[in-house]
LUMMAR-787269 format. One record per residue: residue number from 1; x, y, z of N, C-alpha, C in turn. Coordinates in nm, 2 decimals. Atoms other than C-alpha are relative to their C-alpha. Layout:
<atoms>
{resi: NUM; n.x: X; n.y: Y; n.z: Z; ca.x: X; ca.y: Y; ca.z: Z; c.x: X; c.y: Y; c.z: Z};
...
</atoms>
This chain:
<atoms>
{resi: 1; n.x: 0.01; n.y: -0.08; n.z: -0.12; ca.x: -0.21; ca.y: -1.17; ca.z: -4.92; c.x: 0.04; c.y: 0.14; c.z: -0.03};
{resi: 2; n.x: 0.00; n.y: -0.15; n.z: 0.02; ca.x: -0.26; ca.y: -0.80; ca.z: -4.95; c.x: 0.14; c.y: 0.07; c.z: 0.12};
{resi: 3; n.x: -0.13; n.y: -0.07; n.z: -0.07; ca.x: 0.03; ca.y: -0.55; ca.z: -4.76; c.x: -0.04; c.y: 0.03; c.z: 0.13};
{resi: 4; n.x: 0.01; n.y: -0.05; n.z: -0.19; ca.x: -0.17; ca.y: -0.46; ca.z: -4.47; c.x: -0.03; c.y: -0.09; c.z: 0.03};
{resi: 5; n.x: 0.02; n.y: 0.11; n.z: -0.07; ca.x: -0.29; ca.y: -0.79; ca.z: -4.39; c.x: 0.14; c.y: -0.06; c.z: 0.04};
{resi: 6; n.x: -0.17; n.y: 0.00; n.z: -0.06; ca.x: 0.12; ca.y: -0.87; ca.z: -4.42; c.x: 0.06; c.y: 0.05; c.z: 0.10};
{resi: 7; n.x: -0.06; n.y: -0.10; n.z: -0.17; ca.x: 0.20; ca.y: -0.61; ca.z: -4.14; c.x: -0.05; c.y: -0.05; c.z: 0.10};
{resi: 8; n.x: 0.07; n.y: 0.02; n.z: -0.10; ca.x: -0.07; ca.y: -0.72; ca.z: -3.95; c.x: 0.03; c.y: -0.16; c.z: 0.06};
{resi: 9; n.x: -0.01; n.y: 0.16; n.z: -0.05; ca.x: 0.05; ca.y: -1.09; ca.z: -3.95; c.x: 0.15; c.y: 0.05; c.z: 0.09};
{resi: 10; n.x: -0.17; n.y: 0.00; n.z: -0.05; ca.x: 0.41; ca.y: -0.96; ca.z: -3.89; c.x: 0.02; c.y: 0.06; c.z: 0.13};
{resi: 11; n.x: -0.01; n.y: -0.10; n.z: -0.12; ca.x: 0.35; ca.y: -0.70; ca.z: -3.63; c.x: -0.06; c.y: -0.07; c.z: 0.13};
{resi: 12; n.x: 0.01; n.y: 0.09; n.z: -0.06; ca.x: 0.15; ca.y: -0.98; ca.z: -3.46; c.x: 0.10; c.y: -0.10; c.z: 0.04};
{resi: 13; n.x: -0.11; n.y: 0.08; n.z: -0.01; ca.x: 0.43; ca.y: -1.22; ca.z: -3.45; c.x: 0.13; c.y: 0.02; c.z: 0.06};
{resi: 14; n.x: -0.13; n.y: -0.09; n.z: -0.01; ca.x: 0.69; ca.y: -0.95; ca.z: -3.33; c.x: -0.08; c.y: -0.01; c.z: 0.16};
{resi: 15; n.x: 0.01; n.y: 0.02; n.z: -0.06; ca.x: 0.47; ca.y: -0.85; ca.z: -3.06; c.x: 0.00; c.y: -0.07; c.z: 0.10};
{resi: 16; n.x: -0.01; n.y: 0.13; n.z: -0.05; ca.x: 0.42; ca.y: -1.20; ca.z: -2.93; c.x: 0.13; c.y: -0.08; c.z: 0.05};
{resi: 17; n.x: -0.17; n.y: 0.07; n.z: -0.02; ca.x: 0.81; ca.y: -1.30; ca.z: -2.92; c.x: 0.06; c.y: 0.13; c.z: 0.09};
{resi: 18; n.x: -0.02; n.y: -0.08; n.z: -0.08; ca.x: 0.87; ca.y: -0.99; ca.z: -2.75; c.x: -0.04; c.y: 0.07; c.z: 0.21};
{resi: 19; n.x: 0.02; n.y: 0.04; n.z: -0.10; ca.x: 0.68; ca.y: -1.04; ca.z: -2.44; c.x: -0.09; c.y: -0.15; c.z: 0.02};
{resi: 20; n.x: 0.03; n.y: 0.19; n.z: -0.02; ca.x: 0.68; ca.y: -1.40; ca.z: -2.36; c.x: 0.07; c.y: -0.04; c.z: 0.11};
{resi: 21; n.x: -0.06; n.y: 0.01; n.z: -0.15; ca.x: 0.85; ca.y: -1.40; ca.z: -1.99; c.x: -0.05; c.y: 0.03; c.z: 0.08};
{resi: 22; n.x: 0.06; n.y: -0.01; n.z: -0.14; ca.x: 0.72; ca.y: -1.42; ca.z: -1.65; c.x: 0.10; c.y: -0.02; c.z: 0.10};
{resi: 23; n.x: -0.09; n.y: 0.03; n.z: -0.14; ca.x: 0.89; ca.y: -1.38; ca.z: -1.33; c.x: -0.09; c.y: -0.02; c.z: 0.08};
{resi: 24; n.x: 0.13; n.y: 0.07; n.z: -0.07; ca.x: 0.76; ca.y: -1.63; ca.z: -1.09; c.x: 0.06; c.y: 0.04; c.z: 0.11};
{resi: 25; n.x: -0.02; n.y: -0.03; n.z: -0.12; ca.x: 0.79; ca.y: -1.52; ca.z: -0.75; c.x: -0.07; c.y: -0.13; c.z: 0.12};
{resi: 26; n.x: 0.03; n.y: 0.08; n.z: -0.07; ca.x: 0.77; ca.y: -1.82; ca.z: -0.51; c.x: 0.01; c.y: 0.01; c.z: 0.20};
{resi: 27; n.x: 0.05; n.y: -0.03; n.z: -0.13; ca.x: 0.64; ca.y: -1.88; ca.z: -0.14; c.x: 0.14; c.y: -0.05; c.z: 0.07};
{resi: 28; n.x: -0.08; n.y: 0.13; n.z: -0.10; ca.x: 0.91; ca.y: -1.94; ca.z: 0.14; c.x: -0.06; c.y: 0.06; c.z: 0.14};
{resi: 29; n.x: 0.01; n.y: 0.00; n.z: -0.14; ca.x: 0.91; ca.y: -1.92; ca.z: 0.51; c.x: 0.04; c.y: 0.10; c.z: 0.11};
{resi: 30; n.x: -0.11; n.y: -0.08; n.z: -0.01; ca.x: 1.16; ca.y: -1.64; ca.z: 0.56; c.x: -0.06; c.y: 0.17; c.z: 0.01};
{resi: 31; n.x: 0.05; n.y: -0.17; n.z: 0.03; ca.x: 1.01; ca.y: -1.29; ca.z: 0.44; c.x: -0.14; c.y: 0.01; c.z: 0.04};
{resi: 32; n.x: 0.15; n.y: -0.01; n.z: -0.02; ca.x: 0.70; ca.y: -1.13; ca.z: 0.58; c.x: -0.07; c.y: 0.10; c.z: -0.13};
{resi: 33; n.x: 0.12; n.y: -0.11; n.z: 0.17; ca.x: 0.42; ca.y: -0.96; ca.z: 0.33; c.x: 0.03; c.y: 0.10; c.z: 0.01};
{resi: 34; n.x: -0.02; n.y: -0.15; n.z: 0.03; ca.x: 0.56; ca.y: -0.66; ca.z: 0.44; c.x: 0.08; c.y: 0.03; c.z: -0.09};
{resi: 35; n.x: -0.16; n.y: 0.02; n.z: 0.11; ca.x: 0.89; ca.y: -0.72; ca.z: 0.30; c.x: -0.05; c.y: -0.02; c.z: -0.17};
{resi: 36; n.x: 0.05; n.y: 0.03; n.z: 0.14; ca.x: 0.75; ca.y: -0.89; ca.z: 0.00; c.x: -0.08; c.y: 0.11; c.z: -0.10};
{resi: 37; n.x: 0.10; n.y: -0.12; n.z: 0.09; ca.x: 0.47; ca.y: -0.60; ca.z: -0.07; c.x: 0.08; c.y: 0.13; c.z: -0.01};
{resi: 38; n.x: -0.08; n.y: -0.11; n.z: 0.09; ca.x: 0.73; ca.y: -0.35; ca.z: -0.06; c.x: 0.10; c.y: -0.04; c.z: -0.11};
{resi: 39; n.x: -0.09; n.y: 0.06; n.z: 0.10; ca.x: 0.99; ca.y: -0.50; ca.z: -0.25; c.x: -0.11; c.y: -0.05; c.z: -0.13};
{resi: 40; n.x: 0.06; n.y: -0.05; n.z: 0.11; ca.x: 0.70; ca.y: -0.56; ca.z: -0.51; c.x: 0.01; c.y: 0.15; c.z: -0.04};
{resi: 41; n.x: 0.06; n.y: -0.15; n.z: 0.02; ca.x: 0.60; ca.y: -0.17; ca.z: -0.51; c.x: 0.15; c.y: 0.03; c.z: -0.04};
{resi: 42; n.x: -0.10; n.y: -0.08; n.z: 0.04; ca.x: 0.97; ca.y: -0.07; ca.z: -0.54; c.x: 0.09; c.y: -0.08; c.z: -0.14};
{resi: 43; n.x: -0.01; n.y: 0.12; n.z: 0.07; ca.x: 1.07; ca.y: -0.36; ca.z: -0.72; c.x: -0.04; c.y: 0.02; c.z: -0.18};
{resi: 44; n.x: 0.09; n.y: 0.04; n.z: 0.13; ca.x: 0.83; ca.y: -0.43; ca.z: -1.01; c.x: -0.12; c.y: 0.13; c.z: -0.01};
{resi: 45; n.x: 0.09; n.y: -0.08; n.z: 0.05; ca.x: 0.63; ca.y: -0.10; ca.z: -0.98; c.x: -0.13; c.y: -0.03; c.z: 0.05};
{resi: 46; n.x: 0.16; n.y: 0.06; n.z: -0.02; ca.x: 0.33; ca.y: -0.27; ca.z: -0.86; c.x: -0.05; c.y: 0.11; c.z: 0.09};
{resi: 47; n.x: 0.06; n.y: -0.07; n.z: -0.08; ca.x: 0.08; ca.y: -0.05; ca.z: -0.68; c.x: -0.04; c.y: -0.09; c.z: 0.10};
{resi: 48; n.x: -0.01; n.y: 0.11; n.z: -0.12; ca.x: 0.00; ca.y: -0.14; ca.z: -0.29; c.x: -0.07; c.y: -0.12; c.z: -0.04};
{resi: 49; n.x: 0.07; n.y: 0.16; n.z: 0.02; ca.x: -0.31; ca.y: -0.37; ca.z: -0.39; c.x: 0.03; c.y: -0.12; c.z: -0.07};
{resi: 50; n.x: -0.11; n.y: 0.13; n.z: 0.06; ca.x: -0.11; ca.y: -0.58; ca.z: -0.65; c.x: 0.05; c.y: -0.03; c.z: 0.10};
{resi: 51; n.x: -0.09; n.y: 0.07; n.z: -0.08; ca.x: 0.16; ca.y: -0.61; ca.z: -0.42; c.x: -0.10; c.y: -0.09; c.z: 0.07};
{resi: 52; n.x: 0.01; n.y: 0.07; n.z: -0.07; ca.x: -0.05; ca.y: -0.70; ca.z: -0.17; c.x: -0.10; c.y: -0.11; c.z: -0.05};
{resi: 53; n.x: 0.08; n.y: 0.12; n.z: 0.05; ca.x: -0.28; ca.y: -0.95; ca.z: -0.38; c.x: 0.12; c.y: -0.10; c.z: -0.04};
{resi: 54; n.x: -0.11; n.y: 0.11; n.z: 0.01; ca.x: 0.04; ca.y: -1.10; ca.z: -0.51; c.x: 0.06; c.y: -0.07; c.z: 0.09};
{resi: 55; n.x: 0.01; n.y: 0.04; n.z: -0.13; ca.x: 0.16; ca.y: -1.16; ca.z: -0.19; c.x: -0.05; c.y: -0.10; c.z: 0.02};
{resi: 56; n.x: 0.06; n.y: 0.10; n.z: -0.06; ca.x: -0.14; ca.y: -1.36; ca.z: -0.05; c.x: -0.01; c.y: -0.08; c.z: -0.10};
{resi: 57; n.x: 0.00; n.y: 0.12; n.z: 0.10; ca.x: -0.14; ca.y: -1.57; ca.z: -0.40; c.x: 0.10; c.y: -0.01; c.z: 0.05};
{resi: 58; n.x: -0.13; n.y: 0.06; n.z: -0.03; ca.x: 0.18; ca.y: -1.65; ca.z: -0.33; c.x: -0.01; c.y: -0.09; c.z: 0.10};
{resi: 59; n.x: 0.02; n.y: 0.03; n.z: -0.14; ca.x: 0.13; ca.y: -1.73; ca.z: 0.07; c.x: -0.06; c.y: -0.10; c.z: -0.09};
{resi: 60; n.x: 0.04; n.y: 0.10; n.z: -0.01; ca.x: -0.13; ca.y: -1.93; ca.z: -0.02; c.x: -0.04; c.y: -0.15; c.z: -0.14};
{resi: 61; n.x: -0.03; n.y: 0.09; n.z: 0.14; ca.x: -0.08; ca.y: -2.09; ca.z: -0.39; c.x: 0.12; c.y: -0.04; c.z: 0.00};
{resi: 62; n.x: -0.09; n.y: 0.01; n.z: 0.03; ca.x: 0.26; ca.y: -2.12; ca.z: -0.38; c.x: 0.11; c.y: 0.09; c.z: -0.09};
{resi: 63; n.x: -0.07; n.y: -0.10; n.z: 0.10; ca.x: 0.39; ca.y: -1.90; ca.z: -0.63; c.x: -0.14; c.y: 0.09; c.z: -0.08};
{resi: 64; n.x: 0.07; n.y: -0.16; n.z: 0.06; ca.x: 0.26; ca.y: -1.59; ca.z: -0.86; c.x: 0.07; c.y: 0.06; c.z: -0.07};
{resi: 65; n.x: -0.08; n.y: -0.12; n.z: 0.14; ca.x: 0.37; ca.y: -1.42; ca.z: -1.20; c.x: -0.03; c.y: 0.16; c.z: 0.06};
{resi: 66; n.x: 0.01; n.y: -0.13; n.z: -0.05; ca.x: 0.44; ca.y: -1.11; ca.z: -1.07; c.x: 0.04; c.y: 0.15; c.z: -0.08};
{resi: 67; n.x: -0.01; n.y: -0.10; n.z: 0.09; ca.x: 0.53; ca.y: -0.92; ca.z: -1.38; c.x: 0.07; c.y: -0.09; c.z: -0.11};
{resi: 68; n.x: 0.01; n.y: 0.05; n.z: 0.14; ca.x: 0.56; ca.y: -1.00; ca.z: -1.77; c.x: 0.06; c.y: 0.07; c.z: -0.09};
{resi: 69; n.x: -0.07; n.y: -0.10; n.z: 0.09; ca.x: 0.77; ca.y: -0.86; ca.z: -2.04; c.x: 0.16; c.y: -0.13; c.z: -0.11};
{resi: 70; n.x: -0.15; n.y: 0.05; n.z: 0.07; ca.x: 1.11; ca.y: -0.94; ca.z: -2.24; c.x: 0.09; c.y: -0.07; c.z: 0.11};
{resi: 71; n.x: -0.07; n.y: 0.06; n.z: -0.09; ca.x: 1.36; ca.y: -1.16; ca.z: -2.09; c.x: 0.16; c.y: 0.15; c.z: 0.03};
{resi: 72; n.x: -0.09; n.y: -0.09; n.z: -0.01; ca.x: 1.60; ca.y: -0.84; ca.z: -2.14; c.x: -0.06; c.y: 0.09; c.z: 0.15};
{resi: 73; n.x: 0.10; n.y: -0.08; n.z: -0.06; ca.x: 1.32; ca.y: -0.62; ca.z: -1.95; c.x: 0.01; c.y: -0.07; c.z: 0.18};
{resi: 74; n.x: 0.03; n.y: 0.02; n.z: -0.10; ca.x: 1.27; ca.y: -0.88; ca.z: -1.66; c.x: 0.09; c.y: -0.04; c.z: 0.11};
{resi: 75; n.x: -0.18; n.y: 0.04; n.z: -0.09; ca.x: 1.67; ca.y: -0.99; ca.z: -1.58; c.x: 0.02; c.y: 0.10; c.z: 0.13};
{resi: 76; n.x: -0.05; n.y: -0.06; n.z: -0.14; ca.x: 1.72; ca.y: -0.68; ca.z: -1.36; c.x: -0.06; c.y: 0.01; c.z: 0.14};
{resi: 77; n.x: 0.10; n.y: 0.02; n.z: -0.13; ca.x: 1.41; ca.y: -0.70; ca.z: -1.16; c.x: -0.02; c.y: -0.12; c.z: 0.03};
{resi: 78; n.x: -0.01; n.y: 0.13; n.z: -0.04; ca.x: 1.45; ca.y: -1.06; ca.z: -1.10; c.x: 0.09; c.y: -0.02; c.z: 0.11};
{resi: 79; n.x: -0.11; n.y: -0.04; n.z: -0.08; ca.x: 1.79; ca.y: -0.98; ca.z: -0.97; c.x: -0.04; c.y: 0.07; c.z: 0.14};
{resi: 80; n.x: 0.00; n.y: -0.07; n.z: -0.09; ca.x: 1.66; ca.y: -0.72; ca.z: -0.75; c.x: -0.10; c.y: -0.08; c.z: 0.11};
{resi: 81; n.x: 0.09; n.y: 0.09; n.z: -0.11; ca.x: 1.39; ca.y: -0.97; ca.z: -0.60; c.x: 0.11; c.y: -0.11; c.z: 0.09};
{resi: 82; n.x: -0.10; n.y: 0.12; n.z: -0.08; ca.x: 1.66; ca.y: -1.21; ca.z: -0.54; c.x: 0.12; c.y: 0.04; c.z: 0.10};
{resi: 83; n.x: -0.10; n.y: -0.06; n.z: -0.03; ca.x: 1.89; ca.y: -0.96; ca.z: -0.42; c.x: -0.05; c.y: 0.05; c.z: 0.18};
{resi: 84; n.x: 0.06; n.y: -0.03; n.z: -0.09; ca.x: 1.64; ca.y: -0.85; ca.z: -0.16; c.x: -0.08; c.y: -0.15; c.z: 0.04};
{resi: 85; n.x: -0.02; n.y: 0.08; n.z: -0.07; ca.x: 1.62; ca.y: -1.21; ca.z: -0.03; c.x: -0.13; c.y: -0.12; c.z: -0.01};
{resi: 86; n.x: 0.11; n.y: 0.06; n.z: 0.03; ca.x: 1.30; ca.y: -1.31; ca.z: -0.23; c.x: 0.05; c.y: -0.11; c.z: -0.09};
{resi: 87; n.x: -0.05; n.y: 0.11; n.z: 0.06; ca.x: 1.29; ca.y: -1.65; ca.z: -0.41; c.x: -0.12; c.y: 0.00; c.z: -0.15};
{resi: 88; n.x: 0.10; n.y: -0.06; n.z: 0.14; ca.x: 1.19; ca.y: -1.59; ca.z: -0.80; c.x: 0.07; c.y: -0.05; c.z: -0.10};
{resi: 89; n.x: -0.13; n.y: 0.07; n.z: 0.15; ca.x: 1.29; ca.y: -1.72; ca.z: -1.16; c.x: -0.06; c.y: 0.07; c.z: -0.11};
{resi: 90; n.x: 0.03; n.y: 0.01; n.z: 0.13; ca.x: 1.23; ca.y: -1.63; ca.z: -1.53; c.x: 0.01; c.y: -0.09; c.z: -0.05};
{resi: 91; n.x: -0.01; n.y: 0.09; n.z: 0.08; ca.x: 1.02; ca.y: -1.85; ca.z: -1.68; c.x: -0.04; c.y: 0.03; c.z: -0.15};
</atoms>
């Protein structure tokens, strides 16, 4: 195996362990879309139309990966979902 084919397996492999987390944002009974679609936008950055597509996946799927990254990356804004009354986990 030649050197750049080596980087390219390695740098692939690095990538891949590095984002491998999802924060699921689940449905309850309690918060309206409004609540939920701002607390996306401030939240996780999402622009209105995410929020508000995440949202009605949510409403009416049950849950919705609402943002993807490192488990370091996704702890605080998991926190902040939960903090603001939304029901979410890192899986």
């Amino acid at each position: 195996m030649s050197t750049i084919e080596k980087t390219q397996v390695e740098t692939s492999v690095l990538e891949q362990v590095s984002i491998n987390h999802e924060i699921i944002l689940y449905n309850d009974d309690v918060n309206t879309f409004d609540h939920v679609i701002d607390t996306l936008i401030r939240v996780c950055e999402h622009d209105e139309l995410q929020a508000e597509q995440c949202a009605i996946l949510v409403h009416y799927k049950g849950q919705c990966a609402v943002k993807t990254g490192s488990f370091d990356e996704l702890k605080p804004q998991c926190s902040s979902l939960l903090e603001a009354g939304l029901s979410a986990e890192i899986i």
